[in-house]
C-alpha positions in Angstrom: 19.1 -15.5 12.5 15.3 -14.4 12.3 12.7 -17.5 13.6 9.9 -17.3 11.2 6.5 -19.1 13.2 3.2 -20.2 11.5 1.6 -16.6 12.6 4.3 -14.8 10.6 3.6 -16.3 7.0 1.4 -14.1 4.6 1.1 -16.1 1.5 2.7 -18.5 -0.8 3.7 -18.1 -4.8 4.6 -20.7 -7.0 8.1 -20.2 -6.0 8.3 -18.2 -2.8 6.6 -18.0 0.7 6.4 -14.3 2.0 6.7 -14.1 5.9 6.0 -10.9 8.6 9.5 -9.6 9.5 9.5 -10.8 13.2 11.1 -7.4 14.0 9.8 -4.6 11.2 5.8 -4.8 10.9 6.4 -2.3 7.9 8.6 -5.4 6.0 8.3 -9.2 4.7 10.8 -11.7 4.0 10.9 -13.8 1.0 11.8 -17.3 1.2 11.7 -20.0 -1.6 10.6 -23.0 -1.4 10.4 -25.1 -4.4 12.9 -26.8 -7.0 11.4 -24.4 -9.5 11.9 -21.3 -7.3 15.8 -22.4 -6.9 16.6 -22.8 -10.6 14.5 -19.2 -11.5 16.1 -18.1 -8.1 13.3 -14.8 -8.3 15.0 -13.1 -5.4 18.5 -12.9 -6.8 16.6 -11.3 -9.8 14.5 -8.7 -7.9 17.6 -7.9 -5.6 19.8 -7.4 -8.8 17.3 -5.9 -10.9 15.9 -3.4 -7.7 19.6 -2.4 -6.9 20.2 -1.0 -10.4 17.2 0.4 -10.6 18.4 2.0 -7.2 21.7 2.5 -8.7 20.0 4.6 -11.5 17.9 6.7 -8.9 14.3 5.6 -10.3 11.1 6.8 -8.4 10.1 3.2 -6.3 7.4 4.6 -4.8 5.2 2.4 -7.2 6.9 -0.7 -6.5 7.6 -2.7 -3.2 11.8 -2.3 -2.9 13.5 -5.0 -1.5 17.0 -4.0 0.9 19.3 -7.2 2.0 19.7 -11.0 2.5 19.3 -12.6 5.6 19.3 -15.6 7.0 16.2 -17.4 8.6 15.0 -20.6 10.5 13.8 -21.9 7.0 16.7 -20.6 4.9 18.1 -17.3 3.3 15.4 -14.7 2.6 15.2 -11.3 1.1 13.8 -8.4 2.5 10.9 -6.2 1.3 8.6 -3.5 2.0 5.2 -4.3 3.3 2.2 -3.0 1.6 -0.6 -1.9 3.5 -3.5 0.7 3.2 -3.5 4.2 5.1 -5.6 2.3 8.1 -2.7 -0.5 8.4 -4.8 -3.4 6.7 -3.8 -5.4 4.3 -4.6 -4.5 0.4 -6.5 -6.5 -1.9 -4.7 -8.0 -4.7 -6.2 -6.5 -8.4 -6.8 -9.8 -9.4 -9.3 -9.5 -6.6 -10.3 -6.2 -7.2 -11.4 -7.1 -10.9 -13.1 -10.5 -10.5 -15.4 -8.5 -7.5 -15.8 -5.5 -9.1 -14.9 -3.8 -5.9 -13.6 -0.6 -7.4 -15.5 1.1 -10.4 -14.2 -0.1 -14.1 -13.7 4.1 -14.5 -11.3 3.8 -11.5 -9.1 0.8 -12.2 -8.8 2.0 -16.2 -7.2 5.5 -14.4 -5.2 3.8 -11.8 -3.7 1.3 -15.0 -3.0 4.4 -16.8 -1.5 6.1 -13.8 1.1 2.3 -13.6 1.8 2.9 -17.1 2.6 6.1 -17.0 5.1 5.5 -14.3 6.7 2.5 -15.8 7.5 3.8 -19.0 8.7 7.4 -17.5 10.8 5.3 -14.8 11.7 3.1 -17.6 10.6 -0.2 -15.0 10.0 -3.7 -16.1 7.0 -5.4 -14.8 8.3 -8.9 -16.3 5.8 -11.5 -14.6 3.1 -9.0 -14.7 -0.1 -11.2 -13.3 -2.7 -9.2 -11.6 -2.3 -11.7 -8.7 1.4 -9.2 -8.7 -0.1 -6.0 -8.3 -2.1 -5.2 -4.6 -4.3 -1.8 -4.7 -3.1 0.4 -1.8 -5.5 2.6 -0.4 -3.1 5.3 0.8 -6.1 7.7 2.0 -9.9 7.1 2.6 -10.9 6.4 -1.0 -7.9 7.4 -2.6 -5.5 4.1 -4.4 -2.7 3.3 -6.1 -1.7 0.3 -7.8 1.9 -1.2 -6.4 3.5 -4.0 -7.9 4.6 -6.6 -5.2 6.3 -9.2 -7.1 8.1 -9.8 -11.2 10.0 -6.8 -11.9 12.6 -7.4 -14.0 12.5 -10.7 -15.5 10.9 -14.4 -14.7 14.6 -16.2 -14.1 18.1 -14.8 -14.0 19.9 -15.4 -17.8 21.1 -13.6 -21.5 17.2 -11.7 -21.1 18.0 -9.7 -17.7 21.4 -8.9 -19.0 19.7 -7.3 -22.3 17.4 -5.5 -20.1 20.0 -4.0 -18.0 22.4 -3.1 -20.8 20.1 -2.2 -23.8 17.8 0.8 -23.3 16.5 0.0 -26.7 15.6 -3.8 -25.7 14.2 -2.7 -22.1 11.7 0.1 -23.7 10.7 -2.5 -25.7 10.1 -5.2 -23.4 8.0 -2.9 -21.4 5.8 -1.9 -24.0 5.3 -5.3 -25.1 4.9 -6.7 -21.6 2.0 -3.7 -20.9 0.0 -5.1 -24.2 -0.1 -8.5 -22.9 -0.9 -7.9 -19.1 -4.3 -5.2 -20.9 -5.1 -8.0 -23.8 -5.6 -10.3 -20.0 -6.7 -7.5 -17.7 -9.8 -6.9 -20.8 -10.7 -10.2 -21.4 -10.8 -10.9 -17.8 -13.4 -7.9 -17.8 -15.5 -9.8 -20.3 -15.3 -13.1 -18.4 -16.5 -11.3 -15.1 -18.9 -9.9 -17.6 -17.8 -5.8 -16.9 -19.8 -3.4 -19.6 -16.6 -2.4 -21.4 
């Protein structure tokens, strides 16, 4: 059993608390916490959903993978990779990265196009796709790549995942609906932080 102390935790979702592996710097556990996180149960999703894509041999390098259960001081967690920049800091969320215009609006529009691209070809659905999800790695000195940390698949385990998982049709869909929705947010965001678009 891992012992998970005050200095290891990261952050906290709506549903799950991500902690420093105690043993691996390189990974985090994810616990959850609430009553809503238990019924939607996000980790059996992402740990079903991140084995088939393993299953199918899909390119993760854009995504943090997750590997096995295990058990911890504040209840079974699921382990994931840790994503840091080339210098072993922590990234910046996009959310952050748009509201602060910390990276050029010419940059972010090619790294977006670059996630798309490898979505659709990898045929990947980013289900809860918040910008709050996705961290911006800087891999080299001025050199990023968007990685989503959190809502492949779907939002809650059910008939939807199934669909996804057995209908190639349904999935390509889903993705291409679920990319409209998370630019219609990611542009009027821009407006609101007043970006010249």
């Amino acid at each position: 059993m891992f012992i998970l102390k005050d200095e290891d935790f990261i952050a906290k979702g709506l549903e799950r608390a991500c902690y420093i592996h105690p043993e691996d710097e390189t990974k985090v556990i994810k616990i959850v916490y609430s009553k809503q996180g238990i019924k939607n149960n996000q980790n059996e999703v992402e740990y079903m959903y991140i084995g088939y894509l393993k299953e199918k041999k899909k390119d993760l390098s854009y995504i943090s993978s997750c590997y096995n259960y295990v058990d911890t001081n504040l209840g079974k967690g699921l382990i994931f990779d840790r994503v840091l920049n080339y210098d072993k800091t922590l990234p910046k969320s996009f959310e952050n990265i748009v509201s602060n215009k910390i990276i050029s609006l010419e940059k972010q529009k090619k790294l977006l196009d670059e996630l798309k691209e490898y979505l659709e070809k990898n045929e990947i659905l980013f289900a809860d796709n918040s910008r709050k999800n996705i961290f911006c790695q800087e891999f080299d000195k001025e050199k990023y790549r968007l990685i989503i940390i959190d809502g492949l698949g779907a939002k809650r385990k059910g008939l939807k995942i199934w669909l996804y998982l057995h209908s190639k049709l349904y999935m390509k869909y889903k993705i291409k609906k679920q990319w409209t929705k998370f630019m219609n947010s990611y542009n009027k965001k821009l407006k609101k932080v007043n970006y010249e678009i």
